[in-house]
C-alpha positions as CSV (number, residue, x, y, z in Angstrom):
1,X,-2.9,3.5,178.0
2,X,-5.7,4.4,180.1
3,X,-5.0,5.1,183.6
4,X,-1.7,5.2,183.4
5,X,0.1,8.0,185.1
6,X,1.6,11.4,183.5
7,X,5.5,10.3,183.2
8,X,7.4,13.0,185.7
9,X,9.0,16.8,185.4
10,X,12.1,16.2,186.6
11,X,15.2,17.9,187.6
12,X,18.7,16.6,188.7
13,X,21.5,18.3,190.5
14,X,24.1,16.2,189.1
15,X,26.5,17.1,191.6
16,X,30.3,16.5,192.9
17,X,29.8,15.0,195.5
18,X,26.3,14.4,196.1
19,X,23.1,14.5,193.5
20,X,19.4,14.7,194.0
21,X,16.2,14.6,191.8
22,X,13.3,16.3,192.3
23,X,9.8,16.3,190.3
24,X,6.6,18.8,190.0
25,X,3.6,17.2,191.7
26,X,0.4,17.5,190.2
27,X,-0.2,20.7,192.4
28,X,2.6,22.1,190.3
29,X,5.3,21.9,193.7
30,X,8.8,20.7,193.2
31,X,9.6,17.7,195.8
32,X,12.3,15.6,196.3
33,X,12.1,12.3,195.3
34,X,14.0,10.2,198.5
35,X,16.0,6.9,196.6
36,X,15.5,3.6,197.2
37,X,17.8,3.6,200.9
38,X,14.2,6.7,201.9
39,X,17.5,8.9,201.4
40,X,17.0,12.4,199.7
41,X,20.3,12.4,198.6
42,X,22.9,10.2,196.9
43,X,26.4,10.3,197.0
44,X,27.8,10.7,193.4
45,X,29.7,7.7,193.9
46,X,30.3,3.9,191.5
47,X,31.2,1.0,192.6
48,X,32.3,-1.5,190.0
49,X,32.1,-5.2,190.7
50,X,32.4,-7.2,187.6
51,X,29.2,-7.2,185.8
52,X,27.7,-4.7,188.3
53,X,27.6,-1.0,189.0
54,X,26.9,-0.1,192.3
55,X,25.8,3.6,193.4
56,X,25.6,5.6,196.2
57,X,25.9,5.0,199.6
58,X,27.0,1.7,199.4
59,X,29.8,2.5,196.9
60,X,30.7,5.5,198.9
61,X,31.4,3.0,202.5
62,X,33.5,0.8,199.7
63,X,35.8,3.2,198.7
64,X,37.8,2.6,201.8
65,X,37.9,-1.4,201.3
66,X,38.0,-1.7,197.3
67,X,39.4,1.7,196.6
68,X,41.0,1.0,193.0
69,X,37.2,-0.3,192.1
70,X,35.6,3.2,193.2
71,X,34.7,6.5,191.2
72,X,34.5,10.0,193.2
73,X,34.3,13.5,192.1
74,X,33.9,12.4,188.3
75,X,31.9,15.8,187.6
76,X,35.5,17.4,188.0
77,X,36.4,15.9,185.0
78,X,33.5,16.3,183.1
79,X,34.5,17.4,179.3
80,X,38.1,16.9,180.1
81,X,39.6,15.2,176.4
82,X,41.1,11.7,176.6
83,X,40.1,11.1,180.0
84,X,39.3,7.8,180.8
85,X,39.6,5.6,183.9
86,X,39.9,1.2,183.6
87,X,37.6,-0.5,185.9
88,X,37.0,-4.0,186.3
89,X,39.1,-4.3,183.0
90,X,37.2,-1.8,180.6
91,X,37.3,2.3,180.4
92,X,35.4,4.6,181.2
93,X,34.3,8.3,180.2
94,X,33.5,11.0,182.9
95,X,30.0,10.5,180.4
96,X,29.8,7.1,181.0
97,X,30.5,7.2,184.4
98,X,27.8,10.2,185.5
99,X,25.8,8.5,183.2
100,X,25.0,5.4,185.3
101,X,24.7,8.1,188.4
102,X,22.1,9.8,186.3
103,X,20.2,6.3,185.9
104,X,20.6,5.4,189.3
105,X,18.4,8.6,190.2
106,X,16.0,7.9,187.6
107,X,15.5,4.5,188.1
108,X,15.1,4.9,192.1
109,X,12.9,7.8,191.7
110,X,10.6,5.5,188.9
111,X,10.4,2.8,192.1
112,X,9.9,5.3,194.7
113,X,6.8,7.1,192.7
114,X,5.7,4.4,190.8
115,X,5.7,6.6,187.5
116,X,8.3,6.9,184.6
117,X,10.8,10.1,184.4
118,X,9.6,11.9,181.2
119,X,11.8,14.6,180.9
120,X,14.8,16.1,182.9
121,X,16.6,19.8,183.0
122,X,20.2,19.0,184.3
123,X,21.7,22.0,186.1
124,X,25.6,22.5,185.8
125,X,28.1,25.2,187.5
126,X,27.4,28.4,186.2
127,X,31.5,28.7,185.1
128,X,31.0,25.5,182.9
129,X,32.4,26.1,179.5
130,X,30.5,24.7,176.2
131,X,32.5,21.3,176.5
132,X,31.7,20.4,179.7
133,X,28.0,21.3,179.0
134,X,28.1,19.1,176.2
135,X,29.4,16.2,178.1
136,X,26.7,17.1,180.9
137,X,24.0,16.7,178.6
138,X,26.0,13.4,176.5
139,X,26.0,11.8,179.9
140,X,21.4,12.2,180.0
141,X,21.3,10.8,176.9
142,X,23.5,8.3,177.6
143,X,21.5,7.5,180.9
144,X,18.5,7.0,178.7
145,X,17.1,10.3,179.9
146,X,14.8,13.2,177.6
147,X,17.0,16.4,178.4
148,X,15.2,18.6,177.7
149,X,18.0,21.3,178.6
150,X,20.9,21.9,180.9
151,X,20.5,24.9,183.5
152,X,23.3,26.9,185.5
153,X,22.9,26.2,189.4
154,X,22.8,29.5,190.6
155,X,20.0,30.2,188.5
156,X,18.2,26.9,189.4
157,X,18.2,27.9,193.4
158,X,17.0,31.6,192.6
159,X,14.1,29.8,191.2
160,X,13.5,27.3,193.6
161,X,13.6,30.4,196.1
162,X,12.0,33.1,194.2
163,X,8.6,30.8,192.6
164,X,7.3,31.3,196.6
165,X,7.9,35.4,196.0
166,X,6.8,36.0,192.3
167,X,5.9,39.6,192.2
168,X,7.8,41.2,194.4
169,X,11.4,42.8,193.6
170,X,14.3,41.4,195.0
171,X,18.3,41.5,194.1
172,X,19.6,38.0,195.3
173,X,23.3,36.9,195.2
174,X,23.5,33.6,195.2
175,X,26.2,32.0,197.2
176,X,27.1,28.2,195.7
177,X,30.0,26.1,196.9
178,X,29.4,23.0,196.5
179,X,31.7,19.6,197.0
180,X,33.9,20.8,194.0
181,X,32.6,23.9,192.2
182,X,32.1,27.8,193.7
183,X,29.8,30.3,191.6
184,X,28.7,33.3,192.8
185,X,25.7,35.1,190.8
186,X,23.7,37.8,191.4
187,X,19.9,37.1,190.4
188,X,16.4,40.1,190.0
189,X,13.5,38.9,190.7
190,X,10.6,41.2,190.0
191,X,7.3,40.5,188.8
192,X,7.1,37.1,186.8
193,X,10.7,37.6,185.5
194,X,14.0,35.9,186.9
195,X,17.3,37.5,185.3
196,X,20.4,36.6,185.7
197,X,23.0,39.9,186.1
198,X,26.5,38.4,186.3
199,X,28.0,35.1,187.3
200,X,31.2,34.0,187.6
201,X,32.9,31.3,189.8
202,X,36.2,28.4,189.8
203,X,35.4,24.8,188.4
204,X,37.9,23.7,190.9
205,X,37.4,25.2,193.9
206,X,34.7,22.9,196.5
207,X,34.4,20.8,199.6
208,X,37.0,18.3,198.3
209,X,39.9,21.4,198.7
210,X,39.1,21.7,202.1
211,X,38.8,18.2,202.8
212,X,42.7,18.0,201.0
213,X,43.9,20.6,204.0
214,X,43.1,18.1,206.4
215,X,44.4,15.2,205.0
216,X,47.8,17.2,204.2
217,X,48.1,17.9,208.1
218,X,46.9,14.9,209.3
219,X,49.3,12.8,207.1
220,X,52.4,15.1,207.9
221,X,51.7,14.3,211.3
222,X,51.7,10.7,210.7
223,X,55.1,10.6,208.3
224,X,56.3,13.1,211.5
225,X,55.8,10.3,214.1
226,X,56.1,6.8,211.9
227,X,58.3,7.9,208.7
228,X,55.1,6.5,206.4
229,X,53.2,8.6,204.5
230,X,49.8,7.6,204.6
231,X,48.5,9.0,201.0
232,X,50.9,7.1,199.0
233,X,49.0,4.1,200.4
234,X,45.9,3.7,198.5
235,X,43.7,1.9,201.1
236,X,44.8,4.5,204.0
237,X,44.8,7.7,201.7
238,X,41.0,7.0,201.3
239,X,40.0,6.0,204.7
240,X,41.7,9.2,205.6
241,X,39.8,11.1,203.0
242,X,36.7,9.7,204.2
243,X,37.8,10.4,207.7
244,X,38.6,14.2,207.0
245,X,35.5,14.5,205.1
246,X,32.9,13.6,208.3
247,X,35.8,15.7,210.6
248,X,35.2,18.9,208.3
249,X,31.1,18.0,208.6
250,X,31.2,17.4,212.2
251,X,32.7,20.9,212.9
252,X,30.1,22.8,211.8
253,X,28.3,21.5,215.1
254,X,31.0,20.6,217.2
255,X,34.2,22.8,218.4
256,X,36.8,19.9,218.1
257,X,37.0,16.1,217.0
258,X,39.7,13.7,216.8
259,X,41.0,11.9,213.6
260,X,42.3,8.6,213.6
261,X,45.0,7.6,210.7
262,X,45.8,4.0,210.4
263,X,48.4,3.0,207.7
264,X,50.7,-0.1,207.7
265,X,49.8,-1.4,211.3
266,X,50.9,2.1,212.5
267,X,47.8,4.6,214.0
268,X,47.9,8.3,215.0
269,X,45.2,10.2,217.0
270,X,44.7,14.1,215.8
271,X,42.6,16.3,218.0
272,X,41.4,19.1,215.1
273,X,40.0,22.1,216.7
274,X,37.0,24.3,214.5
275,X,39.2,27.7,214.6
276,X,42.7,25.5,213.3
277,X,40.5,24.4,210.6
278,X,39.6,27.1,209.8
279,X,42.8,28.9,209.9
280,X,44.1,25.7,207.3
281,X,41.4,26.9,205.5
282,X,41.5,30.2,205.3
283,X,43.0,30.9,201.9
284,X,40.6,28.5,200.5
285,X,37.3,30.5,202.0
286,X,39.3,34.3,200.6
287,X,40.1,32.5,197.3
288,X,35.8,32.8,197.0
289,X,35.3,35.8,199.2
290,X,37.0,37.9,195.9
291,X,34.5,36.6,193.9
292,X,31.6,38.3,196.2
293,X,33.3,41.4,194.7
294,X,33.8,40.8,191.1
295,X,30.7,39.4,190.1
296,X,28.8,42.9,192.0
297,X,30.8,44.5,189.8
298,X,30.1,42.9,187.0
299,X,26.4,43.4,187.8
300,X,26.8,47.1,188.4
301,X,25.7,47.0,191.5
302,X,26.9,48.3,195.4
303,X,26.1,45.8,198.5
304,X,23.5,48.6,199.3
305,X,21.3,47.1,196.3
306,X,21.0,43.5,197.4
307,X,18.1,42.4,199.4
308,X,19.0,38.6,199.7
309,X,22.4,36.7,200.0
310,X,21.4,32.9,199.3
311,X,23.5,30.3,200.5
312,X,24.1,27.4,198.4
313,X,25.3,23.9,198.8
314,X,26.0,21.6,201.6
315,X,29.6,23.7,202.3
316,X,27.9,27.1,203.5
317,X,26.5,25.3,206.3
318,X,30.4,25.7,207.6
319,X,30.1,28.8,210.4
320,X,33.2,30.6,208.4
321,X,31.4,30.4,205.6
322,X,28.4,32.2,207.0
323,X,30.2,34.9,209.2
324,X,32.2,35.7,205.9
325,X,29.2,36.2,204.6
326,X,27.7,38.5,207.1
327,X,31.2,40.3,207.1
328,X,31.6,41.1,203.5
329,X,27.8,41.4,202.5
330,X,26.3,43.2,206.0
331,X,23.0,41.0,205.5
332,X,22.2,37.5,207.2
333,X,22.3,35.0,204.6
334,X,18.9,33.8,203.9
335,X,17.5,30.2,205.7
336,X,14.4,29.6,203.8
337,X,16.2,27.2,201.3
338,X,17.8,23.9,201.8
339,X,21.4,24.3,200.4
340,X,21.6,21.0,199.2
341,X,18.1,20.3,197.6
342,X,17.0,23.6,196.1
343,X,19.2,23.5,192.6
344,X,17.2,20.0,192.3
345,X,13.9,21.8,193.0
346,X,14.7,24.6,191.0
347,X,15.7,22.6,188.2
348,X,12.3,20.4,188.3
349,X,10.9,24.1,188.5
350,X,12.8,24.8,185.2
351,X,11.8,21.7,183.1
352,X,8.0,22.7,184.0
353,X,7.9,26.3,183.1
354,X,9.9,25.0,179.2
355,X,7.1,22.3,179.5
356,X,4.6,25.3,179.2
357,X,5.5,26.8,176.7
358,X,5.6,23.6,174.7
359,X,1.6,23.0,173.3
360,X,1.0,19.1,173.5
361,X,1.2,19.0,169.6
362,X,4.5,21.2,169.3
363,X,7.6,19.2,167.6
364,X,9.9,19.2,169.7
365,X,8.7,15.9,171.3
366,X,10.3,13.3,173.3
367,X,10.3,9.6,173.5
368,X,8.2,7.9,176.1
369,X,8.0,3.9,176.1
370,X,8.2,4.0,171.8
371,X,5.6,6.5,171.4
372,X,6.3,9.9,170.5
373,X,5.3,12.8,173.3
374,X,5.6,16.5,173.9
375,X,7.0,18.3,176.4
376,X,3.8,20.1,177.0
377,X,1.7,16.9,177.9
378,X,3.5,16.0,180.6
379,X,1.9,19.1,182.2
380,X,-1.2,18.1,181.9
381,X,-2.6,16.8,185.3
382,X,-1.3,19.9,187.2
383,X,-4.1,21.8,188.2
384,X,-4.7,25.0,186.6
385,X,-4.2,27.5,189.3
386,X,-0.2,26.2,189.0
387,X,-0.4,25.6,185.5
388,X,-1.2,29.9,185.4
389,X,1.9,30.7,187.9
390,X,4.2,28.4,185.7
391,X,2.9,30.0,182.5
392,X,4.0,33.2,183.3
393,X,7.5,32.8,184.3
394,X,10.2,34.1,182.7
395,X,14.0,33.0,183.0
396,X,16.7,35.0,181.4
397,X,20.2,33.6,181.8
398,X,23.7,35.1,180.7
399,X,26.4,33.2,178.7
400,X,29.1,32.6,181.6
401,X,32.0,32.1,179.0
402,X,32.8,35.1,175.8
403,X,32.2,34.2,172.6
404,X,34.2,35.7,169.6
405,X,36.1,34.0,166.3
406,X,39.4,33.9,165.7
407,X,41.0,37.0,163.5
408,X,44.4,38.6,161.9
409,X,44.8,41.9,163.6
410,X,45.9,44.4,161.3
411,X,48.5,46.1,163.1
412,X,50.9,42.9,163.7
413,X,49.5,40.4,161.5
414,X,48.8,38.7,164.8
415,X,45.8,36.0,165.2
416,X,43.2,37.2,168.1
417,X,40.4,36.1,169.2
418,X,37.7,39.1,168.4
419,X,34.7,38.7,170.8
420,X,31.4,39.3,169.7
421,X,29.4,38.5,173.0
422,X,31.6,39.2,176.0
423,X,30.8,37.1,179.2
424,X,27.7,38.1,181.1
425,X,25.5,38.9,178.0
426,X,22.0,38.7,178.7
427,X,20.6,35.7,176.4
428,X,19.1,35.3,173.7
429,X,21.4,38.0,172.0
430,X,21.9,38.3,168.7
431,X,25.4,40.1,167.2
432,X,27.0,41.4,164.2
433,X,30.2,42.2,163.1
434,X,31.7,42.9,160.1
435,X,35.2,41.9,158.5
436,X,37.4,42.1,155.7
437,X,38.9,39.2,154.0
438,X,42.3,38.3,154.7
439,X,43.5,38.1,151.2
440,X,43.4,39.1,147.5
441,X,41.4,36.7,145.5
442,X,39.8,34.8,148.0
443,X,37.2,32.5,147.6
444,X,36.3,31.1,150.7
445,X,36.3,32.4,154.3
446,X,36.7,29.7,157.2
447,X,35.3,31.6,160.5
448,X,36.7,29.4,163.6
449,X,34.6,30.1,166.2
450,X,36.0,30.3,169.9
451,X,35.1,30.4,174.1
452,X,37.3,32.6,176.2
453,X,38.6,35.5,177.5
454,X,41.8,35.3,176.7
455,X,43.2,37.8,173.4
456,X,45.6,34.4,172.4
457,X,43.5,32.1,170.7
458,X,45.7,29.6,172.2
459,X,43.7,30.3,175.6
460,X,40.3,29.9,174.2
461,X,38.4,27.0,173.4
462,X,37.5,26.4,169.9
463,X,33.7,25.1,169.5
464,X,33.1,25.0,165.9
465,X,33.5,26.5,162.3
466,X,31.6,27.7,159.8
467,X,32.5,28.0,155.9
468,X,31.5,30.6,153.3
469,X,32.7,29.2,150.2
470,X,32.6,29.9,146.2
471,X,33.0,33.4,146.5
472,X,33.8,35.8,143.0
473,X,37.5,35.0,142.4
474,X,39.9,38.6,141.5
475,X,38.9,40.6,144.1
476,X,40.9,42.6,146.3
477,X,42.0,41.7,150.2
478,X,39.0,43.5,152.5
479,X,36.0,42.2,151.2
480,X,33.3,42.8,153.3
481,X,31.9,39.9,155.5
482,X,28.9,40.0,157.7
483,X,29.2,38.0,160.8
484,X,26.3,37.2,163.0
485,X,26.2,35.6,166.3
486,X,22.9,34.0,167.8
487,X,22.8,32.5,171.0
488,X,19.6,30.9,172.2
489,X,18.6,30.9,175.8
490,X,18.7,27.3,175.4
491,X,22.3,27.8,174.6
492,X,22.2,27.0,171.0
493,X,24.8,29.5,169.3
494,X,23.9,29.4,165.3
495,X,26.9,31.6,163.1
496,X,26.0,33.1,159.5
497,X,28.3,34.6,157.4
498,X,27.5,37.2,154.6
499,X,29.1,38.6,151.6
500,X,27.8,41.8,151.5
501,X,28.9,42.3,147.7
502,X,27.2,38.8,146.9
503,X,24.7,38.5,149.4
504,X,26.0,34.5,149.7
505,X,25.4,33.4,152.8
506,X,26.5,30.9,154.8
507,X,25.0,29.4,158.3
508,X,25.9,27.3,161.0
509,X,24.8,25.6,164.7
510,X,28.0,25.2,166.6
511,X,27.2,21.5,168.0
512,X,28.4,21.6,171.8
513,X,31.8,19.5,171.2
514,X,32.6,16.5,173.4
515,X,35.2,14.1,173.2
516,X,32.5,11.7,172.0
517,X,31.0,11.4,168.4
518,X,27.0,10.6,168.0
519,X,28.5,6.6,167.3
520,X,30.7,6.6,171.0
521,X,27.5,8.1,172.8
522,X,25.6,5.1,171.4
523,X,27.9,2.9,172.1
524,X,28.5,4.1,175.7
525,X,25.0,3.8,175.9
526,X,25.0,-0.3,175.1
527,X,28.3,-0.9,177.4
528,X,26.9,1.0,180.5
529,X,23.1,-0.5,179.7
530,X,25.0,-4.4,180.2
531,X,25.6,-3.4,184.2
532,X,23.0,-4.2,186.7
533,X,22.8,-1.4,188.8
534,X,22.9,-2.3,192.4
């Protein structure tokens, strides 16, 4: 229509705690898009009332007064099989649930900039398997969003830090803890080029943990002096989590605050100093301090040959965090980011430079109100000096997670799983192996393909299969078999399998697996599209 506006670049930092959108501007900058509250953040936080779906702010101040009607910290069970939580009399999927998040954002940022949301690049923990990607990117579509990918976290803040220093060489390690997740990546910057080195991190290590050190002490204070133990309370466990949440904020600023616990008419005051929560803490801030070490290893690197630590999310605004920092790395960890907003920014950053290299009339299109678009349009009222800088970026990631198939080893007879693309592979990569069949006269091969590190298949994820079928019959055990890995940088692993006597071939894409088939995703879509969102 003529004179209507571009629809947005976006990217979303779909996080724990709290999530934020950003979008490239037409002088190709990423800014953050305030919601509808003028906040730049959101709390990743539902409220269910009935027919309604409240989010943010609002729904985190209600999870002390209606806490059985209150979602938090769903992204820690993103992927997670069979979860589900009732509310308001129906279930829900970790999907479902960050899905309506994810429209929140969109919908607030449509209001704010008066322009649609045309495509997205959601960014994930670095340490997220294939599942919990998959359930990531189920939850966009779900949310009505054009993901156009998902993007590790790490990598998104080196962008959103190194687009301002193209051309120069610089070896970041990036520092993310965030309100549940911890990765710790080390990132090259030089020239035009961003690579990824190593990465490697805990899915369950964040903000919330240290938040659970106070409530443990404050509570065992409580049952001390009144015999009640105010977390088997529902109402008091999540004031008190609230409470211990703004107590662990407060003491990045302030040397001590007081806690009040109320529970069944009964109330306790509990002066918390800065160093005694930081000694609670302490295991919690050395349990990620060993990962400063592993992942430089990984990278092949010595502390000498960093020139940047990066500080990532809103928890390394803690002082122990910082001063850990500057004790293990010997350099000051670098200011010129916003912990919580640059993984949006660099995200938005992301989404632009795969809009680039997308011409208007490529396939891969999206969907824009019923009419069919391409990535690459959306670029076009950027000015051209950005449109250049964009143009020449390059990313290269590195699969966070091995990738091998499950094998008889000869020796034992024992199945392993045989990795063809260890963790920390540059990507795209491509990989071949070859293999003899298992047994005499036979005429199919059924290569299960697997993510982990683990030798025991049993502690590996299983992703996908593919078949090579109507082989010759009559021939002997060890028949040779070609397998080839390719992983995109998009994250799209395709398997073939070869017969080398026959040349049959067969080939598969390993679908990310969730727990949700193509029909539930559609009809999670129709049962989360019936709530208003407030």
């Amino acid at each position: 229509m003529p004179g209507e506006k571009v629809p947005m670049i976006c990217g979303i930092d779909l996080g724990t705690t709290n999530s934020v959108i950003a979008y490239i501007d037409d002088h190709g900058k990423a800014q953050v898009i305030p919601n509808t509250d003028n906040e730049r953040i959101t709390p990743s936080v539902v409220l269910f009332d009935g027919a309604e779906a409240v989010v943010g702010k609002i729904a985190k101040n209600s999870a002390v007064t209606a806490p059985e009607s209150v979602v938090q910290f769903i992204k820690r069970h993103m992927g997670e099989d069979g979860w589900t939580q009732t509310l308001c009399g129906k279930p829900y999927t970790p999907e479902m649930i960050s899905a309506l998040i994810l429209r929140k954002l969109a919908q607030d940022a449509e209001t704010v900039m008066g322009r649609k949301v045309g495509s997205v690049v959601i960014t994930v923990p670095a340490y997220f398997n294939e599942i919990e990607r998959k359930a990531t990117q189920d939850a966009g579509i779900i949310a009505g969003l054009n993901v156009l990918s998902v993007l590790n976290e790490p990598t998104a803040a080196a962008l959103a830090y190194g687009l301002d220093r193209l051309g120069q060489r610089k070896r970041v390690l990036v520092y993310d803890l965030g309100g549940g997740t911890l990765d710790v990546t080390v990132v090259q910057i030089e020239g035009t080029k961003i690579d990824v080195l190593a990465t490697d991190g805990e899915r369950r290590l964040g903000g919330i943990d240290w938040d659970d050190e106070v409530i443990n002490t404050v509570a065992e204070k409580f049952k001390t002096e009144h015999q009640i133990d105010p977390r088997t309370d529902l109402d008091a466990y999540q004031d008190l989590r609230t409470k211990a949440e703004d107590a662990k904020i407060a003491l990045s600023k302030l040397e001590k605050v007081r806690i009040l616990c109320q529970c069944q008419g009964r109330t306790i005051k509990v002066e918390l100093t800065r160093s005694e929560f930081e000694r609670m803490t302490k295991a919690q801030l050395e349990q990620t301090e060993t990962y400063l070490g592993v992942v430089l290893a990984k990278a092949k690197l010595t502390w000498k040959d960093i020139d940047v630590v990066l500080p990532v999310g809103g928890m390394t605004r803690m002082p122990a965090v910082r001063e850990m920092l500057r004790r293990i790395t010997g350099i000051e960890p670098d200011a010129s980011v916003n912990p919580d907003e640059c993984v949006a920014i660099g995200a938005a950053y992301y989404n632009a430079v795969l809009s680039m290299h997308q011409a208007p009339e490529a396939t891969t299109a999206l969907w824009l109100n019923g009419e069919r678009t391409a990535p690459g349009a959306l670029i076009k009222d950027i000015d051209a000096k950005a449109r250049g800088l964009l143009q020449g970026v390059e990313v290269t990631n590195v699969n966070s997670h091995s990738l091998g198939i499950i094998g008889i080893r000869k020796s034992d007879g024992r199945m392993v799983n045989d990795i063809l693309i260890p963790r920390n592979t540059p990507i795209p990569v491509e990989r071949t192996k070859t293999y003899g069949t298992a047994t005499a006269n036979q005429v199919s091969v059924q290569i299960k393909v697997v993510e982990g590190e683990g030798e025991d298949p049993e502690d590996c994820v299983e992703i996908g299969t593919c078949v090579l079928s109507e082989l010759p019959a009559g021939r002997d055990a060890g028949a040779k078999v070609d397998v080839t890995f390719r992983y995109d940088a998009d994250g799209r692993l395709e398997v073939s399998a070869r017969d080398r006597a026959t040349g049959k071939e067969a080939k598969v894409e390993i679908q990310r697996k969730s727990g949700m088939t193509q029909a539930q995703i559609t009809d999670a879509k129709a049962a989360i599209g019936g709530l208003d969102l407030g």
